[in-house]
C-alpha positions, 0 to 999 in steps of 0.5 A: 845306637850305632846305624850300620851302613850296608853296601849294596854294589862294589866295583873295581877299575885300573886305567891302563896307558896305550902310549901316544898319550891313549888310556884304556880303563878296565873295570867291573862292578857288581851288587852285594847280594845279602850275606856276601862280604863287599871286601870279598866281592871287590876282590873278585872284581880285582882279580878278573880285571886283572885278568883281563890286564893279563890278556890285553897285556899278551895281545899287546905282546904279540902285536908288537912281535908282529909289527916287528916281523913285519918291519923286517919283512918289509926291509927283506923285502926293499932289499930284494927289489932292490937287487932285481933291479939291478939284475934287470939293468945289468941283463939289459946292458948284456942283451945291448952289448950282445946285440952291439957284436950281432950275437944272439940271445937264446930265446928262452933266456929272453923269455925266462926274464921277460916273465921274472919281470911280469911276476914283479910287476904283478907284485909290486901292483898287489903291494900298491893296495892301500892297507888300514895302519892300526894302533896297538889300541885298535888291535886290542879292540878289534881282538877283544870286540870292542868298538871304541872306534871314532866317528871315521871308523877308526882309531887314529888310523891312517891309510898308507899305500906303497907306490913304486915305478918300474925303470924298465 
């Protein structure tokens, strides 16, 4: 006489890389209600992981699209401090050779600059604020609502901070 085994629960994962020697493992289980086909049941599991993969997959896209829109933005960025800071010398050494020939610069040209620098200033002390650098894994996390935060309240995150002087 032959015993047939019943199976009572089925599951299903896949161990996804992160990158930065970082896995993520997805899975599901579920019991084998009487009646059911346990190969029908884990198939059904298969496909929601899966689905999940889909949507971690999509959201890793779009974060590396943003880092990537960030990185540029940030190099625009350089650039454009870069040459008002050069505009500010060069405005500068006019008012020094203007002033070197007693002649007079219009006072709200003097005014107009002494403003575009104020709002520099004011930009560059916003960019000073210190921004939380998140991993892929971290953005996934923080867009799913999973926590796998570690006992520091992040996910081999680090603090950054962007410092630059004035030369003026």
């Amino acid at each position: 006489m032959e015993t047939q085994l019943r199976i009572t629960s089925v599951g299903y994962s896949r161990l996804v890389s992160l990158g930065n020697y970082e896995n993520e493992k997805h899975s599901a289980s579920a019991l084998v209600e009487e009646g059911q086909n346990p190969e029908e049941v884990r198939e059904q599991l298969k496909t929601w992981v899966c689905k999940d993969l889909i949507d971690v997959s999509r959201l890793r896209e779009e974060i590396n699209e943003l880092a990537d829109q960030r990185y540029h933005l940030n190099q625009d960025i350089f650039n454009m401090k870069e040459r008002l800071l050069v505009m500010f010398r060069a405005w500068d050494q006019m008012v020094q050779i203007l002033a070197a020939h007693n002649a007079d610069v219009p006072e709200r040209h003097i005014q107009d600059v002494k403003e575009l620098k104020q709002e520099y200033e004011e930009l560059l002390k916003a960019g000073k604020k210190s921004t939380k650098t998140k991993s892929v894994g971290d953005f996934i996390d923080e867009a799913t609502g999973n926590d796998c935060a570690n006992e520091n309240g992040n996910s081999d995150g680090n603090e950054s901070g962007i410092t630059t002087e004035l030369p003026f």
